[in-house]
Each structure stands twice: as structure tokens, then as C-alpha cells.
Biopython code that builds the backbone (N, CA, C, O; Angstrom):
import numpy as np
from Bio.PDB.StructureBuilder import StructureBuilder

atoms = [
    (1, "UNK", "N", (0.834, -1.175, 0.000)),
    (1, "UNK", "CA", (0.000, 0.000, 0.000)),
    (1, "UNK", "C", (0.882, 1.243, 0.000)),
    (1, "UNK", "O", (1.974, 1.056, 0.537)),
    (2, "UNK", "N", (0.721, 2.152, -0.354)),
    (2, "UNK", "CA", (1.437, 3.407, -1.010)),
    (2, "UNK", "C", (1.290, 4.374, 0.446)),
    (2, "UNK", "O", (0.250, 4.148, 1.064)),
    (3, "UNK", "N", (2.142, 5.340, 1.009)),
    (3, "UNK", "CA", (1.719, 5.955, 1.941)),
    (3, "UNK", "C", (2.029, 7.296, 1.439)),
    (3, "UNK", "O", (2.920, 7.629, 0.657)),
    (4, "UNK", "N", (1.148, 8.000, 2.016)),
    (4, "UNK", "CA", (1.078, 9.611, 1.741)),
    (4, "UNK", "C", (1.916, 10.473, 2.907)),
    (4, "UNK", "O", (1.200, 10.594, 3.902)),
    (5, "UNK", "N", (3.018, 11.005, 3.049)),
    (5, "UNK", "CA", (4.398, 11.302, 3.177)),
    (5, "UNK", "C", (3.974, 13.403, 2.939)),
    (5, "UNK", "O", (4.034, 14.275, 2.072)),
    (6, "UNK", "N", (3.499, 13.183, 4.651)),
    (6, "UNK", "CA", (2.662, 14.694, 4.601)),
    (6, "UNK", "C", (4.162, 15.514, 4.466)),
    (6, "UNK", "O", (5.293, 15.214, 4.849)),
    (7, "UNK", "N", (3.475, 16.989, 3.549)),
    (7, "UNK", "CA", (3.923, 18.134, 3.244)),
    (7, "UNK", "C", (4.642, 18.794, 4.646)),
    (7, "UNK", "O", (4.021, 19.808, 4.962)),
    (8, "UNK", "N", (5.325, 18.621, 5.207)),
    (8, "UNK", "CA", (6.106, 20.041, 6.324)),
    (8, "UNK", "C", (5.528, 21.344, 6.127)),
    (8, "UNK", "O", (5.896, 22.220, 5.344)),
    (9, "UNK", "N", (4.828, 21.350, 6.725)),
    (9, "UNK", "CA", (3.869, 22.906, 6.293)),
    (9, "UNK", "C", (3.628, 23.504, 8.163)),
    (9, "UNK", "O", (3.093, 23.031, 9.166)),
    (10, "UNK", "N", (4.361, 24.743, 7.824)),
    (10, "UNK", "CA", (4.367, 25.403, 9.626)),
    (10, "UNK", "C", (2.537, 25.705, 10.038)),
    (10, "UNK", "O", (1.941, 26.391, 9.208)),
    (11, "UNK", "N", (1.896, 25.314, 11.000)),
    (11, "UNK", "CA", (0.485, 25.605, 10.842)),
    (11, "UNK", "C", (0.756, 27.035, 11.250)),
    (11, "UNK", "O", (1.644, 27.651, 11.839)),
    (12, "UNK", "N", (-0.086, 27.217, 10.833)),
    (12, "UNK", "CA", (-0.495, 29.079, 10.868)),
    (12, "UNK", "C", (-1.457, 29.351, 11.913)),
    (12, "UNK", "O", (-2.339, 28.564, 12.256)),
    (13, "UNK", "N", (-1.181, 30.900, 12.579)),
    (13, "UNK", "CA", (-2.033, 31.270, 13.761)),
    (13, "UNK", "C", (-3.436, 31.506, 13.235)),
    (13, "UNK", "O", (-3.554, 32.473, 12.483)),
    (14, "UNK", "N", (-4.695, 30.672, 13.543)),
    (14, "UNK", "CA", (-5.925, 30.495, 13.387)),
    (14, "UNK", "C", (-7.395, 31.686, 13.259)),
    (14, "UNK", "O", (-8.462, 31.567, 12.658)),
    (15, "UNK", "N", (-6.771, 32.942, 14.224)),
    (15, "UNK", "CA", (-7.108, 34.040, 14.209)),
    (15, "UNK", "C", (-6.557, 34.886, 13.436)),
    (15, "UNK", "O", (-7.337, 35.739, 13.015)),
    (16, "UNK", "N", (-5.373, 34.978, 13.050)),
    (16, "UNK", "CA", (-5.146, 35.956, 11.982)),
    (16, "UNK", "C", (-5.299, 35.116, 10.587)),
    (16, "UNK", "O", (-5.401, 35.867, 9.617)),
    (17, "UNK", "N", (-5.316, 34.498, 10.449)),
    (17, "UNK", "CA", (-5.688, 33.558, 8.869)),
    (17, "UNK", "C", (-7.359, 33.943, 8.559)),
    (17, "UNK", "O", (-7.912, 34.415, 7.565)),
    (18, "UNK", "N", (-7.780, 33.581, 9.666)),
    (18, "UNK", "CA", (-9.139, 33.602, 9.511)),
    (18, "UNK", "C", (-9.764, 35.262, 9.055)),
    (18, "UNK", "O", (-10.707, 35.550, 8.318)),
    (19, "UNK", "N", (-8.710, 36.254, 9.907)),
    (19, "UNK", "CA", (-8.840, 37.369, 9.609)),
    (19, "UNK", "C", (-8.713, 38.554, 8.438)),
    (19, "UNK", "O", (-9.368, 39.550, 8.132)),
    (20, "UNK", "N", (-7.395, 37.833, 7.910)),
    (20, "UNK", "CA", (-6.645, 37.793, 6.376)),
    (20, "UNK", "C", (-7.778, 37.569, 5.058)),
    (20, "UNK", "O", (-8.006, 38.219, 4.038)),
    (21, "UNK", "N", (-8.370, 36.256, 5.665)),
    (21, "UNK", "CA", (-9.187, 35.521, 4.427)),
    (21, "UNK", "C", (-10.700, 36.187, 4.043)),
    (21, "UNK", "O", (-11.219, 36.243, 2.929)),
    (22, "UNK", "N", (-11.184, 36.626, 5.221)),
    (22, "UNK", "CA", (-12.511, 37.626, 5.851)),
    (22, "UNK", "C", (-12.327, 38.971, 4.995)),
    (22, "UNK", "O", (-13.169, 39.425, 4.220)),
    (23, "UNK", "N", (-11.143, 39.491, 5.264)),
    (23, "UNK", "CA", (-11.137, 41.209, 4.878)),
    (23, "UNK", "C", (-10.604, 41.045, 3.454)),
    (23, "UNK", "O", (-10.696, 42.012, 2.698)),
    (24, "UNK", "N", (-10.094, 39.983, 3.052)),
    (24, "UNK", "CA", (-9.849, 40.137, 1.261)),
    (24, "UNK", "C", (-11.005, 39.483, 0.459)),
    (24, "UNK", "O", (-11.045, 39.281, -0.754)),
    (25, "UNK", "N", (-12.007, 39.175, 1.475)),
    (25, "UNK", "CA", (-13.198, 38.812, 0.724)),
    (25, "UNK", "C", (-12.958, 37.348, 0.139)),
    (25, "UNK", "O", (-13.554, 36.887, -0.835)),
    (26, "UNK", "N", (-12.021, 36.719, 0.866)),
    (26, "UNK", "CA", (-11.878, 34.768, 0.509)),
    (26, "UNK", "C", (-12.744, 33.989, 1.302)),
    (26, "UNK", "O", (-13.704, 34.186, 2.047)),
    (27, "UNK", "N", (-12.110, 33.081, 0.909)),
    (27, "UNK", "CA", (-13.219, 31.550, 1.962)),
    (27, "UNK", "C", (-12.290, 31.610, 3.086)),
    (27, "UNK", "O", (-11.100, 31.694, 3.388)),
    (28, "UNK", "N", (-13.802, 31.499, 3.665)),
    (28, "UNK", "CA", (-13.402, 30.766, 5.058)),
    (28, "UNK", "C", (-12.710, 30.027, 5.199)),
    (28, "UNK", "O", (-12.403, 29.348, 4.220)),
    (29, "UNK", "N", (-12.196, 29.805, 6.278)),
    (29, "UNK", "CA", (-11.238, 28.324, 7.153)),
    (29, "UNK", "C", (-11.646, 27.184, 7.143)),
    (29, "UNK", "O", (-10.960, 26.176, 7.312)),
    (30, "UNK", "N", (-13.343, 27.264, 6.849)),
    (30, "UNK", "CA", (-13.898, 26.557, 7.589)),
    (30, "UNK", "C", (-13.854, 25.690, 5.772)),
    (30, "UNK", "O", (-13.332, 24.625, 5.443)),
    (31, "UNK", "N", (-14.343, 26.326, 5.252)),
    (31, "UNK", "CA", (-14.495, 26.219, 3.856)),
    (31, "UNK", "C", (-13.164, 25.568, 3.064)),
    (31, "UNK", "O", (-13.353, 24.777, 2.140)),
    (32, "UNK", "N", (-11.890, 25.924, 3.453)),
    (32, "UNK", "CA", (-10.595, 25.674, 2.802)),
    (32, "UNK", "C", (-10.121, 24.427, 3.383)),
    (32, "UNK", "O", (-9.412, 23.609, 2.797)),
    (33, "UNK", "N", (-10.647, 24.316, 4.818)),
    (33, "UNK", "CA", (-10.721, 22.796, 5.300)),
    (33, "UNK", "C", (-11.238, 22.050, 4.671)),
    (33, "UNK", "O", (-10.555, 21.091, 4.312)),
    (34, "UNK", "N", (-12.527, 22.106, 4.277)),
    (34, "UNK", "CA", (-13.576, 20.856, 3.822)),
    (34, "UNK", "C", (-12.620, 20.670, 2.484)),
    (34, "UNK", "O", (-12.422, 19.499, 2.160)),
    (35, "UNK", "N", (-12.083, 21.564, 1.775)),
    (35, "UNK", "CA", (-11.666, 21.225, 0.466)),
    (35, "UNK", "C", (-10.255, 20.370, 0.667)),
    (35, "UNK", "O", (-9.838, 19.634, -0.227)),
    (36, "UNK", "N", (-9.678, 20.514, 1.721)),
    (36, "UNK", "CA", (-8.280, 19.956, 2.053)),
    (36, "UNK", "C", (-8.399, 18.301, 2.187)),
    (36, "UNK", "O", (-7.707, 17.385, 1.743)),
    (37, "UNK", "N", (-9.475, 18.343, 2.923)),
    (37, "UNK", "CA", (-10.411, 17.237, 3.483)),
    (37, "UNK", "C", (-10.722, 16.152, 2.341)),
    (37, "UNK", "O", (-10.403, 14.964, 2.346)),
    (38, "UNK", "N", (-11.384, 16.823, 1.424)),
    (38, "UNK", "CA", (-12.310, 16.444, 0.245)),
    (38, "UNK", "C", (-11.046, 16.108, -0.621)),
    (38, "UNK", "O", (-10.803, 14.917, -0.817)),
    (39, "UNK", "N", (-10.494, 16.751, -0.979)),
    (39, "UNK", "CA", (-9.268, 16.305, -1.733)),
    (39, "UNK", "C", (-8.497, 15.192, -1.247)),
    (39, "UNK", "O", (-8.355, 14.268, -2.049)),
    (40, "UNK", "N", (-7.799, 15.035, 0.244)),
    (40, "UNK", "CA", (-6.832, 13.992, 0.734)),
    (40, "UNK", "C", (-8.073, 12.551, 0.552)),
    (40, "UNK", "O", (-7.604, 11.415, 0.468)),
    (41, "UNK", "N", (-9.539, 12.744, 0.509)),
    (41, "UNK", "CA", (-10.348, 11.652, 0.779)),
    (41, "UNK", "C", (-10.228, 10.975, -0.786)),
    (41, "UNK", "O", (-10.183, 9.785, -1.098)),
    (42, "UNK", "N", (-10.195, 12.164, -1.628)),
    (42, "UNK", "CA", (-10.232, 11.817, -3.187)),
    (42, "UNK", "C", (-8.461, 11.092, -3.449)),
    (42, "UNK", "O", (-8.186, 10.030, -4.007)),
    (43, "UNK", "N", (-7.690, 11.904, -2.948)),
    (43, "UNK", "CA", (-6.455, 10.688, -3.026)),
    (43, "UNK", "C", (-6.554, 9.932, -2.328)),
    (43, "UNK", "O", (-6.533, 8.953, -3.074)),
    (44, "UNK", "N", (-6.680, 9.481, -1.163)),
    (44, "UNK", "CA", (-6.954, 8.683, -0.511)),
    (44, "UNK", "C", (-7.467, 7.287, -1.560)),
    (44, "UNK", "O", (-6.888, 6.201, -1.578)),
    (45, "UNK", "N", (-8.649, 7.645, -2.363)),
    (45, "UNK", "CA", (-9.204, 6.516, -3.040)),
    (45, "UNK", "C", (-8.732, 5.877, -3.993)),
    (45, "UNK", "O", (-9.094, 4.837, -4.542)),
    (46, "UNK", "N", (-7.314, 7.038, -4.276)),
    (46, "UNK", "CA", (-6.907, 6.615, -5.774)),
    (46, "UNK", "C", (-5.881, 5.803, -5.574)),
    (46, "UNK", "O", (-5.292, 5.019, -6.318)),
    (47, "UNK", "N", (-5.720, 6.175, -4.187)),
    (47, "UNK", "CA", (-4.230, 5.289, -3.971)),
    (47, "UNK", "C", (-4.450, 3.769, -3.463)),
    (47, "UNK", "O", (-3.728, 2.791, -3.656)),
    (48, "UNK", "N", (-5.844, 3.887, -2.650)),
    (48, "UNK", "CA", (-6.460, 2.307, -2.819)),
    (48, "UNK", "C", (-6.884, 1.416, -3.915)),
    (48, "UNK", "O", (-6.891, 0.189, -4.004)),
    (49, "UNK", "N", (-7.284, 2.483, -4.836)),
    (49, "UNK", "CA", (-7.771, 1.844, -6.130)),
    (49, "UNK", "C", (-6.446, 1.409, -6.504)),
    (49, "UNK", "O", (-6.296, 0.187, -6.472)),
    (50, "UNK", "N", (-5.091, 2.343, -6.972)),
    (50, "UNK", "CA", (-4.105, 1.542, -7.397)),
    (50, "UNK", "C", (-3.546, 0.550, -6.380)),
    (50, "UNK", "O", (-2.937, -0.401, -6.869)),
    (51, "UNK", "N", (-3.621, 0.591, -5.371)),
    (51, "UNK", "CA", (-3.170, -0.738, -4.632)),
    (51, "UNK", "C", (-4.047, -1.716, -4.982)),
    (51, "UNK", "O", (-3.850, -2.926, -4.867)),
    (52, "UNK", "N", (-4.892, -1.249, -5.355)),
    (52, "UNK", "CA", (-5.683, -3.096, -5.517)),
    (52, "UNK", "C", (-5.618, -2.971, -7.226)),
    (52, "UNK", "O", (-5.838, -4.152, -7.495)),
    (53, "UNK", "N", (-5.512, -2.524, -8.095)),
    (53, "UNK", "CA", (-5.139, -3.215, -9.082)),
    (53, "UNK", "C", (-3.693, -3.750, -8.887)),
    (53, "UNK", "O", (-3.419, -4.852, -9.362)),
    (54, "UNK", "N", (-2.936, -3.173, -8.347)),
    (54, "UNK", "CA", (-1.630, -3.659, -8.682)),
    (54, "UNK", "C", (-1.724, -5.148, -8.047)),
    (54, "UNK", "O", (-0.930, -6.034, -8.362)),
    (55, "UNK", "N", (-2.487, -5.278, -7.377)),
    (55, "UNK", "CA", (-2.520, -6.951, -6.369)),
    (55, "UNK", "C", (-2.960, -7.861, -7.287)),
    (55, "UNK", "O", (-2.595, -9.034, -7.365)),
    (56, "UNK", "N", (-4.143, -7.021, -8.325)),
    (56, "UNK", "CA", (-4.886, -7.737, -9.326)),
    (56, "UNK", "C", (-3.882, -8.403, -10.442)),
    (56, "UNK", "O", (-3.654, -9.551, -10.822)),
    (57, "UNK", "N", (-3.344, -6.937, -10.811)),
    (57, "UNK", "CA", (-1.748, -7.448, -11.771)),
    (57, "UNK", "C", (-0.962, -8.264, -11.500)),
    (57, "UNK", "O", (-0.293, -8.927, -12.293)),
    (58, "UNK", "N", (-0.954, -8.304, -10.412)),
    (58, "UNK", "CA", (0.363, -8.972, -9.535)),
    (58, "UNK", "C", (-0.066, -10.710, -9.821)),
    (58, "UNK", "O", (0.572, -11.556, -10.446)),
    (59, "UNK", "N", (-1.380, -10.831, -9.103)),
    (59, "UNK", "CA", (-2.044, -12.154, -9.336)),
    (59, "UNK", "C", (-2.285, -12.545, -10.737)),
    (59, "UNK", "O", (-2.496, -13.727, -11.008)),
    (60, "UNK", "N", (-2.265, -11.496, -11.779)),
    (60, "UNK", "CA", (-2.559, -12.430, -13.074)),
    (60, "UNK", "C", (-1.168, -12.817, -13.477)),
    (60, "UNK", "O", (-1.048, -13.740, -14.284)),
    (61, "UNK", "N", (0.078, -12.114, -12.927)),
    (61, "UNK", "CA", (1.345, -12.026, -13.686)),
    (61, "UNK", "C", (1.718, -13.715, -12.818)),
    (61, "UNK", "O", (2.442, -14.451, -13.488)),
    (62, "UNK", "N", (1.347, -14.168, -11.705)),
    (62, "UNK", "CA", (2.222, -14.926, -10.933)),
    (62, "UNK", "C", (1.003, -16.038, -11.339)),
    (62, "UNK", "O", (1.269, -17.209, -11.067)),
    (63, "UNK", "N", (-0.057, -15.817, -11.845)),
    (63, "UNK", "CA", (-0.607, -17.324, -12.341)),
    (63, "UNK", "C", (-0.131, -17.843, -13.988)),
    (63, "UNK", "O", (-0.503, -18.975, -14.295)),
    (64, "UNK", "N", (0.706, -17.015, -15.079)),
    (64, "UNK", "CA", (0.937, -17.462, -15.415)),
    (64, "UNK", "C", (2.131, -18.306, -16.040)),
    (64, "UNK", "O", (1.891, -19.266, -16.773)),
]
sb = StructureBuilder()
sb.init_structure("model")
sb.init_model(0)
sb.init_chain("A")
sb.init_seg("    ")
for serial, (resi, resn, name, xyz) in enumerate(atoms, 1):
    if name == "N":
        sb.init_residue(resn, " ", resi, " ")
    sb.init_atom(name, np.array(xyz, "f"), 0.0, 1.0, " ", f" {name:<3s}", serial, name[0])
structure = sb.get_structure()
């Protein structure tokens, strides 16, 4: 299984981000989460999907 080998990213102070994103008229925190979220869930699947074909490959290559 493939592992996902997180980014080093310094977290940022929660009140001024939130404050930054508000007064330039961006998304929310709350909002940039769900997408962070939504995305790692969407790799998440792809990297299961290729682990199980490769098991699939693996098994047709070693039956014949």
C-alpha cells in the first residue's frame, strides 16, 4: 500500500488567517478545510484503487 508522506507545512495562527481571508473577501477556514479534506479523501481513493489493481496485476502475472 502506497503511503502519503505529509507536506512540512508550519500551521499558521488560526485568528489571523481567519482574519486575512474575511477582509480580502476569501473563503473561510472553515471552507478551505472541507476542500483539504475532500481532496486527501479523493487521493486517498486513488491510492487504494491503485493498490488493488496492482494486487490484481500482480495475481494475473504470478498465475501465469
Amino acid at each position: 500500500m502506497a503511503d502519503i508522506i505529509p507536506f512540512p507545512n508550519p500551521v499558521p495562527h488560526p485568528a489571523m488567517d481567519a482574519h486575512n481571508l474575511n477582509v480580502a473577501g476569501g473563503p473561510s477556514l472553515d471552507q478551505e478545510m472541507d476542500k483539504m479534506l475532500q481532496a486527501r479523501a479523493s487521493i486517498r481513493k486513488v491510492l487504494d484503487d491503485l493498490d488493488r489493481l496492482n494486487g490484481q496485476l500482480t495475481q494475473l502475472v504470478l498465475e501465469r
